[in-house]
N, C-alpha and C positions, 0 to 999 in steps of 0.2 A: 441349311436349306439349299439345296439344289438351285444353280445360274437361274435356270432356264424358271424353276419354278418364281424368283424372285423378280424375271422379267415381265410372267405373266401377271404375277399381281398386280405389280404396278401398273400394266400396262390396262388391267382392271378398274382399278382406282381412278385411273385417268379416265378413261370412257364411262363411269360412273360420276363423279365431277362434272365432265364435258356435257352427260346428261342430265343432273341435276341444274348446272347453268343455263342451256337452253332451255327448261323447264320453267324457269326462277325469270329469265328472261321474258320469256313468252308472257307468263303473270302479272310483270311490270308492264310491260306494254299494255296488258287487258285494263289491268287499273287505270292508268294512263286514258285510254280512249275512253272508259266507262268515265271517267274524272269530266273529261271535257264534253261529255251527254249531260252528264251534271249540271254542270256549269250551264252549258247553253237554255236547259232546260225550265230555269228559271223566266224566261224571257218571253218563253212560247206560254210557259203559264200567265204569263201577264199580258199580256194579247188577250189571251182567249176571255180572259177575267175583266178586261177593258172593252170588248166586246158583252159578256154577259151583263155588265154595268147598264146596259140599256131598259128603259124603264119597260117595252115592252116586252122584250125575253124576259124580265121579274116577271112579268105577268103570266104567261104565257108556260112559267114554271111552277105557277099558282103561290108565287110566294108576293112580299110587299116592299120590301128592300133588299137592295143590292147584300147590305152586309146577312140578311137572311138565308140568302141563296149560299154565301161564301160558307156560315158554317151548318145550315143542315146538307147542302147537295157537293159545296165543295171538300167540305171539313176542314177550312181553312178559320182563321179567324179573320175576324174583318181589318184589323190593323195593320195584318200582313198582307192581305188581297189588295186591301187601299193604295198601300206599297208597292208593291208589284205594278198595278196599276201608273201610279204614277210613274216607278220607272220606263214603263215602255211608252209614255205619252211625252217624255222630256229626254227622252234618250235615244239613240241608237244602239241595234244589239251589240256593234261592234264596241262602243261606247261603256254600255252597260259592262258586256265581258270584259272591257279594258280598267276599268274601275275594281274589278277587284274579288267579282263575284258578288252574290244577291244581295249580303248582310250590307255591305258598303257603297254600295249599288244603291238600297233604297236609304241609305244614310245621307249619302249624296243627291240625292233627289225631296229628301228631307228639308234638307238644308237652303236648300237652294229654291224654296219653296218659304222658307223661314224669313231670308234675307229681301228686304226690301229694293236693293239693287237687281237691277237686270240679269241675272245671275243663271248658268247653267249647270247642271252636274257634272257634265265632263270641262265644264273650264275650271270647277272648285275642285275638280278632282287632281286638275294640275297644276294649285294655286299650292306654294310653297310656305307665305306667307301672311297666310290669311289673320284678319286683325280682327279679334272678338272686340264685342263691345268694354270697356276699360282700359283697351291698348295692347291684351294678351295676343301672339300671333302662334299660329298654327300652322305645321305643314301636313295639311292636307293630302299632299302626293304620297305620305306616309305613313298617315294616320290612319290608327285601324279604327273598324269600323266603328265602336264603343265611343272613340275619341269626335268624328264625325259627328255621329247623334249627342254625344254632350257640348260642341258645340253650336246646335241647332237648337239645344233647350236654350244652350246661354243669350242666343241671337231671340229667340222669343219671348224669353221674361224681358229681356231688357227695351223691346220693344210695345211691351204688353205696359211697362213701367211710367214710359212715358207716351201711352195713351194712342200712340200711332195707329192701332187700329179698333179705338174704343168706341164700343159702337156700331161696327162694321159686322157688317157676313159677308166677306168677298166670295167670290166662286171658286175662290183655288183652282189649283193647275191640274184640270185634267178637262178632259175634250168633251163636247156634248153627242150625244146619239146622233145628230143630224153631220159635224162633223166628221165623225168617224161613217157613217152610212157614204158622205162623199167622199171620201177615200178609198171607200171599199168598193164601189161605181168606178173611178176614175183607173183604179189599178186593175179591175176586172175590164176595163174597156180595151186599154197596154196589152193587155194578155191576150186579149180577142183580136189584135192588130198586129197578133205574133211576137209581142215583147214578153215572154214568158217569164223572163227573170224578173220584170219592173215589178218593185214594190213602192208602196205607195199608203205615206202613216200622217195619221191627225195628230198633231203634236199641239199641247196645252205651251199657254204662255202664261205672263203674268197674270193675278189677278184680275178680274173681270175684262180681260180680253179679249178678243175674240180665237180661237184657234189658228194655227198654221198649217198646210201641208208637206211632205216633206217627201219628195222623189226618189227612190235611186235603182241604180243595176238598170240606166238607160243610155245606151252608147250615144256619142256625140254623133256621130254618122247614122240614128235614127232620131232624132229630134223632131222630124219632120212628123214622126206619130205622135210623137208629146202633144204636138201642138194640134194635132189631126183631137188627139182624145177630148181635149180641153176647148175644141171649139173655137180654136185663135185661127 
């Protein structure tokens, strides 16, 4: 075969390569960002599902419970909406995404919900050393998510064993309508005073406690609307 012909092939092959790679490239990237829609996307569904949890929108969508709504209108089940739920009322999204994504996300929110200690999702999520009940410890920072929820069962038989909570119907950790509707006033106020970013969440604490609120994306040099919004 002819120099010149042997130059062109190659020279073919290469710019065929070169565009199969950009090609190949470009697709990673797509998956890439479509990943992290993903990811985030969990979070905005547990918003909206902490919000729908309100006993008058049940009404209002002619159903009677919250888990009614999740699988005829969501088509969710209710174990996983609960979840969700909880994650976004004990967590941050930053949090939640830093945790591991949804499965571990509401493992940890599980858990932490299980344990009778003061306990948050993102501090068990970077407990290395966590001590089940009989002395077994866990690294949690590492633990996939199956590992989490099994030890969220072990923390709740073994509290269930010795009666800690026999007898009881605590409230569990998630926010009531009234706190989350003050949340949702407080951060609509931010925004009507120009703080457009401030968000502004009802966050569940322990059993039969009463809620928190929880600020953020509000610069130290406009504080003076924080306090304009909240009436101080």
């Amino acid at each position: 075969m002819p120099a010149a012909l042997v130059v062109r092939a190659k020279a073919e092959v290469a710019a065929k390569h070169a565009r199969l790679a950009t090609r190949a490239r470009g697709l990673l990237d797509l998956i890439a960002h479509r990943k992290s829609e993903i990811s985030e996307a969990f979070y905005d569904i547990g918003e909206a599902l902490a919000e729908l949890s309100d006993p008058e929108l049940i009404k209002a969508l002619g159903r009677k419970t919250f888990r009614e709504v999740c699988k005829k209108d969501c088509k969710l089940s209710g174990t996983l909406a609960e979840g969700l739920v909880r994650v976004v009322t004990t967590m941050t999204r930053d949090e939640a995404l830093a945790a591991g994504g949804q499965t571990k996300a509401i493992a940890l929110a599980a858990l932490a919900h299980a344990t009778p200690e003061t306990d948050t999702p993102a501090g068990l999520g970077r407990n290395r050393a966590f001590a089940l009940p009989g002395g077994k410890k866990v690294n949690l920072a590492k633990a996939s998510a199956r590992e989490v929820e099994n030890a969220a069962v072990v923390v709740r038989r073994a509290l269930a064993a010795k009666g800690e909570r026999a007898g009881k119907k605590p409230r569990g950790r998630t926010t009531t309508a009234d706190e989350r509707s003050l949340a949702a006033l407080l951060e609509k106020t931010l925004h009507a005073l120009g703080l457009h970013g401030a968000k502004v969440t009802a966050v569940a604490t322990k059993p039969g406690q009463g809620g928190d609120l929880r600020f953020e994306h509000i610069p130290c040099a406009k504080v003076d609307l924080l306090k304009k919004a909240i009436g101080a």
